[in-house]
N, C-alpha and C positions, 0 to 999 in steps of 0.2 A: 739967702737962697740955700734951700738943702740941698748937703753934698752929695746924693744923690741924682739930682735933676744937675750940680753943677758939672759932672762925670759926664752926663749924660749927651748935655750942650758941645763938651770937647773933644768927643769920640765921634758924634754925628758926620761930620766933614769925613774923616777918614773912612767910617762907615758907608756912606755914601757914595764915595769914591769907589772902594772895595767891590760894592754891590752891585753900581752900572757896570766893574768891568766883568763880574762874572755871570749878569746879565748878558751883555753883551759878547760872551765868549756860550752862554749855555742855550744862547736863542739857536744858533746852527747845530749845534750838540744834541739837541735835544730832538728836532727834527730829523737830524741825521742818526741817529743810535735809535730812533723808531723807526726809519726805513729796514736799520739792520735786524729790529725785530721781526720784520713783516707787517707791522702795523702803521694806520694813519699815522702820518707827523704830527698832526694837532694832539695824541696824546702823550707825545715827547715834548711838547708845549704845556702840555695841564701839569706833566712831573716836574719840569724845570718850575712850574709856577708854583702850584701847591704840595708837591712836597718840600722841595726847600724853603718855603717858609714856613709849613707847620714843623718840621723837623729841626728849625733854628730854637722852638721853643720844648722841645720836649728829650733830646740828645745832653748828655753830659755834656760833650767837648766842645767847646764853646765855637768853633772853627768850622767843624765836620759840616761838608755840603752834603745832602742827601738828595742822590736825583738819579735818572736810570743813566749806569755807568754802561761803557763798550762793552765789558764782562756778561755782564747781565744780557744786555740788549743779544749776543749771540747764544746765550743759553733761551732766550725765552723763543728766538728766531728755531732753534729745533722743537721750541715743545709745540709750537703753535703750527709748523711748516704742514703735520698731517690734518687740521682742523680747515674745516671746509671756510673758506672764506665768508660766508655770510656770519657763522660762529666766531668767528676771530675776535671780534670786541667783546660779548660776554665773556669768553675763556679767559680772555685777559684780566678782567676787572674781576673774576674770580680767583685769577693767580694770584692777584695783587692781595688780593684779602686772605689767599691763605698764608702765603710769604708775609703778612704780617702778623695772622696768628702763630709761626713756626718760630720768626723774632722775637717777639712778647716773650713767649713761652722759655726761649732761651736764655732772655735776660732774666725772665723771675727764677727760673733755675741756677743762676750767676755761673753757665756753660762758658762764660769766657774765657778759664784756664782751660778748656779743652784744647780750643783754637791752636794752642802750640805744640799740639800733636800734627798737623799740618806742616811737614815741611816748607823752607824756603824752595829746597829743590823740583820738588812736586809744585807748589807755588806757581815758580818760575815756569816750570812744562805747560800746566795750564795755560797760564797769562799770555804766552808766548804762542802757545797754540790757538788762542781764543782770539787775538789780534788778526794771525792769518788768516783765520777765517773770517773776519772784517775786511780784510785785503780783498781777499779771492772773490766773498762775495758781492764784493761793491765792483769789480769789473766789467759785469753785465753794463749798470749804469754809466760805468765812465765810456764804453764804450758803444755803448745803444745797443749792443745783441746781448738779450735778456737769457739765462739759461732757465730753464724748467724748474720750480719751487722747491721740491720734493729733491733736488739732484745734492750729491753731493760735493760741495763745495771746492774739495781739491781738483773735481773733474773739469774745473772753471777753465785751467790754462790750457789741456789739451783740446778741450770743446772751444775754446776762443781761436785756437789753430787751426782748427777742422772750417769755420767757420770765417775767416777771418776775411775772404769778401763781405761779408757783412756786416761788419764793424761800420759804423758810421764817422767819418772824418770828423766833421763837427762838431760831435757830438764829445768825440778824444779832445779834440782841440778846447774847449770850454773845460774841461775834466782838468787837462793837465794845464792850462793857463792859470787856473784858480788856486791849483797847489802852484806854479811856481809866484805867483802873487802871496800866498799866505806866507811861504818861507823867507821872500823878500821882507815882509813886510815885519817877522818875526825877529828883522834882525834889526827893526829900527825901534828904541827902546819905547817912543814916544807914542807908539801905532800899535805896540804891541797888545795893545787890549781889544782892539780890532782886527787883529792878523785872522779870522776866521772869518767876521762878518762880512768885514768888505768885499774880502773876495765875491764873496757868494752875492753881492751886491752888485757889483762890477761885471759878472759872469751874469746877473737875469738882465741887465741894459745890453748888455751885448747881445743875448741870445734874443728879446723884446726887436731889436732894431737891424742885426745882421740872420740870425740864423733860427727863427720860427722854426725852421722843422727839429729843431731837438727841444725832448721830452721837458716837461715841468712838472712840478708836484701840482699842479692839479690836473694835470691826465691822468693821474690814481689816484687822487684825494679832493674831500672839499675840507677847505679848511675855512671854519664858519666864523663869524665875528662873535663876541661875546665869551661869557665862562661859560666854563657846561654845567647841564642838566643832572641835576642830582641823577645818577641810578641805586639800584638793588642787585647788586650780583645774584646772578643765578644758581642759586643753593646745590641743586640738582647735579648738577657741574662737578661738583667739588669731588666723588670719589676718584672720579679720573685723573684728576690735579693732583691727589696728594704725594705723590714720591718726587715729582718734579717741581713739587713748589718746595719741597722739604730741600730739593739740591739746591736751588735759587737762593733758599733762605742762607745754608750754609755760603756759598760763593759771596754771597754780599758780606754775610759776620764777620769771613776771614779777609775780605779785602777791607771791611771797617776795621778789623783790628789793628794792622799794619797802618791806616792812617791815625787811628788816636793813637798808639804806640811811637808815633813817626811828629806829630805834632801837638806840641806842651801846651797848654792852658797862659794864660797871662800870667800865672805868679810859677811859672816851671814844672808844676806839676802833671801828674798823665791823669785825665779824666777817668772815670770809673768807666770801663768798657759795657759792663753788664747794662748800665745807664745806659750807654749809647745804643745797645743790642732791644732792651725793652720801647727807647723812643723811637726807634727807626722802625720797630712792629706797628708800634702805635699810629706812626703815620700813615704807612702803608695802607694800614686796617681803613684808617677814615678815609684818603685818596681813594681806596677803592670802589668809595661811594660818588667818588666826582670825578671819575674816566681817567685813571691815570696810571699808567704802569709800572709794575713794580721797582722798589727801588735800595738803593744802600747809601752808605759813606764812600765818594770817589776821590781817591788820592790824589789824583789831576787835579779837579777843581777844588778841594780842599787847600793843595798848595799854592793855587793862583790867588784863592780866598786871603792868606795868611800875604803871600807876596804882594799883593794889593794894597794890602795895610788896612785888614780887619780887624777892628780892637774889641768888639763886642758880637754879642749873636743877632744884632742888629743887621749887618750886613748881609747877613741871608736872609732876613726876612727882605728889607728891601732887594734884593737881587730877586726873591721870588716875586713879590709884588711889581718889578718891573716888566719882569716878563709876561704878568698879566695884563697888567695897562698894555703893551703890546699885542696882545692876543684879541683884547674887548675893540684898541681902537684899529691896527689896523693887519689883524686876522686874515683878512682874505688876500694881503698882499702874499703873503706866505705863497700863495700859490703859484705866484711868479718866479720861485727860485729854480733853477735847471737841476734836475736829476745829477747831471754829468758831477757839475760844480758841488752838490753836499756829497756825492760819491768821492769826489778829487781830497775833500776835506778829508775824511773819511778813512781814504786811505793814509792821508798824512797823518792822521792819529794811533791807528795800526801799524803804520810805521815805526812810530817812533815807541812801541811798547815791544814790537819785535824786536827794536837795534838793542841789545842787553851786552853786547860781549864782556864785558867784564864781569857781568854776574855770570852766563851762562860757563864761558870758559874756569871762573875759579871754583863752580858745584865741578867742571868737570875734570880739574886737574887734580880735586886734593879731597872728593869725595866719591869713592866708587861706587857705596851703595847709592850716592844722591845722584851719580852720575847716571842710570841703568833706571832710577825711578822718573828726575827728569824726562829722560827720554821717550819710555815707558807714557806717562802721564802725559807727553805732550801727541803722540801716535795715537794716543787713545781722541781726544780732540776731535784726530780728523778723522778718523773711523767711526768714530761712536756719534748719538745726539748728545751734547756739550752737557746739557744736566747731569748723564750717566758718567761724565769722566771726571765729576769730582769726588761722585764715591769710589774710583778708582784711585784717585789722589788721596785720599782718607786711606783706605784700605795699604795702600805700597806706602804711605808716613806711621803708618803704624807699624808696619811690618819692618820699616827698617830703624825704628826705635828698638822694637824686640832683636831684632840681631844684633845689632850693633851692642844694644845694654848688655845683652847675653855672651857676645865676644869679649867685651870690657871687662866682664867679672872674672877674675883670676886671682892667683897666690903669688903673691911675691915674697920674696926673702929679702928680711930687714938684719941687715948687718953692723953691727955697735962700730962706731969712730969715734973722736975726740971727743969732748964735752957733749956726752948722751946723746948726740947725732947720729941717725943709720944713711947705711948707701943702701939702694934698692938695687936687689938681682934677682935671675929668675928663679923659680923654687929646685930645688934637688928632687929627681926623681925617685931618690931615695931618703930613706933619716940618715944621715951620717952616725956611726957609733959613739958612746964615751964623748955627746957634744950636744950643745944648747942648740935647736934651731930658733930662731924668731920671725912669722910668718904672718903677712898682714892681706888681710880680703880685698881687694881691690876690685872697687866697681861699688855696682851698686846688688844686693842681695834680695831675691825676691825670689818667687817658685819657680819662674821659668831660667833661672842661672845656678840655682843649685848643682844641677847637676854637672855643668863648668867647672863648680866649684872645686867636687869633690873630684872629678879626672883632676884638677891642678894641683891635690894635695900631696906631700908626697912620701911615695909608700912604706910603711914599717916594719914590712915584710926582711928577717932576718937580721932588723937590726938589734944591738946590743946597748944596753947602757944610752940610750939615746934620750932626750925630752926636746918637746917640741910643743911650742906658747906659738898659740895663733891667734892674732889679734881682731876682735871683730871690731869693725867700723861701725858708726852709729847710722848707717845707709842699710838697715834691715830692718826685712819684710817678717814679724814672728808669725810661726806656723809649724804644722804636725813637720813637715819637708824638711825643715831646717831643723829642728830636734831630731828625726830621725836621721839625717845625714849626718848629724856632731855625732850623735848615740853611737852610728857605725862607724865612725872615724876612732873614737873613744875603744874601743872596744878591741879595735886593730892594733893601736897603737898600744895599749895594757897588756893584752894577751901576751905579747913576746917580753911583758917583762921592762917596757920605757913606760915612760908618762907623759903626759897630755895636760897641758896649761889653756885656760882662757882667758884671754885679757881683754881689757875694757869693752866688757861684755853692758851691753844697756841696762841698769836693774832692773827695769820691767821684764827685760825677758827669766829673771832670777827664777820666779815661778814657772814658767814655759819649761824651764829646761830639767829643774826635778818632777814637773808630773812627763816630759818626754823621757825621762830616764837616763839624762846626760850627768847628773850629777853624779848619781850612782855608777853608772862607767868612768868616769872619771877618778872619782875619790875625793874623799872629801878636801879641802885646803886649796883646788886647785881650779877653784873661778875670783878673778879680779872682775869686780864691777867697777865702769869707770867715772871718773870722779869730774868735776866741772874742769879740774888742769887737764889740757889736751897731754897724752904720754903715760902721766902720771903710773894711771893704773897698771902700763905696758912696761914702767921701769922696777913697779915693786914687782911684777911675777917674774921678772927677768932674776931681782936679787933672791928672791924665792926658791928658784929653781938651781941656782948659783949654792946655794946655801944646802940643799938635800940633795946636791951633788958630792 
């Protein structure tokens, strides 16, 4: 028997395994993270089906579930909330198709070292923000007074107050029974792959036998038997769509990065992200032809995927083909589930992506710029439509790259100890006279720190008999900015009569710096270029200077 087919027979069982349980954890998920977009549930039934299965074969990472995550599902709930409801479905299945040309495109451009210009901090504001709005918004349904489409969603609790004879007992009672059932049940190991279904199981026999007057999905939806009907997205559509399916696209690549970054391949390796960023377009592109809303890599059900005992990309195809066997045979049970009970779910998924303390408290103890864009980033959330606050999140992770690199870059003074050892102190704001200074660039060097630089150098105004070996670090950016700031550093420091040393200077920049004019301020004899020994170059200009002393 070829060892391929024998591989193949011994992975099956766990695979198997793996796939009913994130079947059965992504059939409520999927229906309930379509509610939170505004759309039918049965097309949170076609993405749990068909994208995670086509996504199992075309994704680097062998693991990676693709399917519409809570992130997603609350951004696409703003983009769609002003689209007139009869438009709702084509808007969608055009979102879908441009969010996966937006992916495609990012993967063939291999954009996935961008991604780490996204802070954690920013991250975190988002995720954290985008959860409560899963909260707030699923209140309406836990508790049968619905708020107005268009509202926004923080005005949930004081309108639930104003309004609060007309909450339905019931209707709470089935909401919060079904969360205290799922956390029960989450704690018993052997159930725990059902901790979402049953509920929601438990809660439509109850609602079927005691309390008919609260709502089901099918008082808003028919959820039909069978797969769906190939469509055509509406071409026409698309100039509208493009700036919010471009945020969509992004919000998925950064929550996919963090899960392939976060889960290793069978032999310990990180899968190719760009792989992951080009399959997850690709799927999108073709689901948009078969009703399905847009979607990403979900951290959640990637680690259930992995803690299930997934050994191959097997397991998400079977978890997606379960969920269509479910869908063709019995689809229109679906309609029997209580609003209250996938709301109750709902919340307990938002929940528990809001409870972070320990990530939010350490952005906020021991990072102030991450502290201020957290924040920032998460305000934005509930003020803004969810697609505009990741280019907000983009825009404050760049911004406090640029500070923070730009505060980094400084002068320190290297001071000789024992065996060619220095202690690092701060620079002198003057040259001391008749004395070696040796000064090392700290940070990293590029056009926007230059000028850092040069305030931290320090000035030779007055002094006598001085030189002063400034060591460049091989973390530089060559350009006209940095030759002309040595040029006038050189210049300052000559004129009074000291000299001016460069040490392990990169020799690429050798030519930079005689067409800027730095050699010739300088004089000649006085650039070390540095050598493959880290120092090296910094200890001969040291005995250099020592020497024409």
């Amino acid at each position: 028997m070829p060892a391929g087919e024998t591989n193949w027979r011994r992975s099956l069982p766990a695979d198997l395994a793996a796939g009913a349980t994130t079947a059965l954890v992504g059939i409520p998920q999927g229906m309930g993270f379509a509610l939170v977009a505004g759309v039918n549930p049965v097309y949170g039934l076609y993405t749990a089906a068909f994208s995670t299965a086509i996504g199992a074969f075309l994704t680097g990472s062998t693991y990676l579930k693709v399917m519409l995550s809570n992130v997603l599902a609350v951004s696409i709930y703003s983009v769609l909330a002003p689209v007139p409801e009869t438009d709702v479905p084509a808007t969608l299945f055009v979102l879908t198709l441009l969010v996966g040309l937006f992916q495609l495109g990012f993967g063939l451009v291999r954009a996935g070292s961008l991604t780490r210009f996204v802070s954690n901090a920013v991250l975190t504001g988002f995720v954290t923000g985008a959860a409560l709005l899963i909260v707030l918004g699923q209140l309406g349904n836990l508790t049968g007074h619905q708020l107005p489409r268009e509202e926004i969603q923080i005005l949930a609790i004081p309108d639930l107050l104003l309004h609060a004879g007309e909450i339905q007992p019931q209707a709470l009672f089935v909401g919060l029974l079904t969360i205290a059932l799922a956390l029960a049940l989450q704690r018993v190991p052997r159930l725990n792959s059902v901790s979402l279904l049953l509920p929601v199981i438990i809660a439509a026999f109850l609602v079927r036998i005691a309390f008919p007057e609260v709502a089901i999905v099918g008082d808003i939806a028919a959820i039909p038997a069978g797969l769906p009907v190939p469509v055509i997205p509406d071409i026409a559509l698309v100039p509208g769509l493009l700036v919010p399916a471009l945020a969509l696209a992004i919000i998925g690549l950064v929550m996919a990065v963090g899960v392939t970054e976060t889960t290793p391949e069978p032999d310990g390796t990180i899968a190719d992200v760009n792989r992951d960023f080009s399959g997850q377009g690709i799927t999108n592109i073709l689901t948009s032809f078969l009703q399905c809303a847009p979607s990403a890599g979900s951290l959640s059900a990637t680690a259930l995927n992995v803690a299930a005992g997934a050994e191959t990309r097997a397991a998400n195809l079977i978890s997606g083909a379960l969920v269509g066997a479910v869908i063709v045979v019995a689809g229109p049970l679906a309609e029997q589930i209580p609003l209250p009970a996938l709301a109750g779910i709902l919340i307990l998924i938002g929940a528990e992506l809001i409870y972070q303390p320990r990530e939010i408290a350490c952005i906020w103890r021991y990072s102030r710029p991450g502290r201020w864009a957290m924040l920032a980033t998460f305000i934005s959330t509930q003020v803004l439509p969810l697609q505009y606050s990741i280019y907000i999140g983009v825009i404050l992770s760049l911004a406090i790259y640029l500070v923070t690199s730009t505060r980094e870059a400084t002068v320190v003074r290297l001071v000789p100890v024992e065996e060619g050892m220095f202690r690092e102190e701060p620079a002198p704001g003057r040259l001391p006279d008749d004395s070696i200074t040796v000064l090392l660039v700290s940070g990293s060097v590029y056009f926007a720190t230059i000028r850092a630089i040069e305030r931290s150098l320090p000035s030779p105004e007055g002094a006598e008999g001085a030189v002063v070996i400034l060591a460049l670090s091989r973390r530089v950016e060559a350009g006209t900015g940095l030759f002309r700031m040595l040029a006038r550093y050189a210049r300052k420091v000559t004129a009074g009569g000291n000299r001016l040393i460069l040490a392990e200077v990169d020799p690429r920049l050798l030519a930079g710096l005689e067409e800027g004019g730095v050699t010739g301020a300088i004089g000649p004899g006085n650039i070390f270029p540095a050598t493959p020994v880290i120092g090296e170059s910094l200890r001969v200009a040291i005995r250099a200077a020592e020497a024409g002393a």
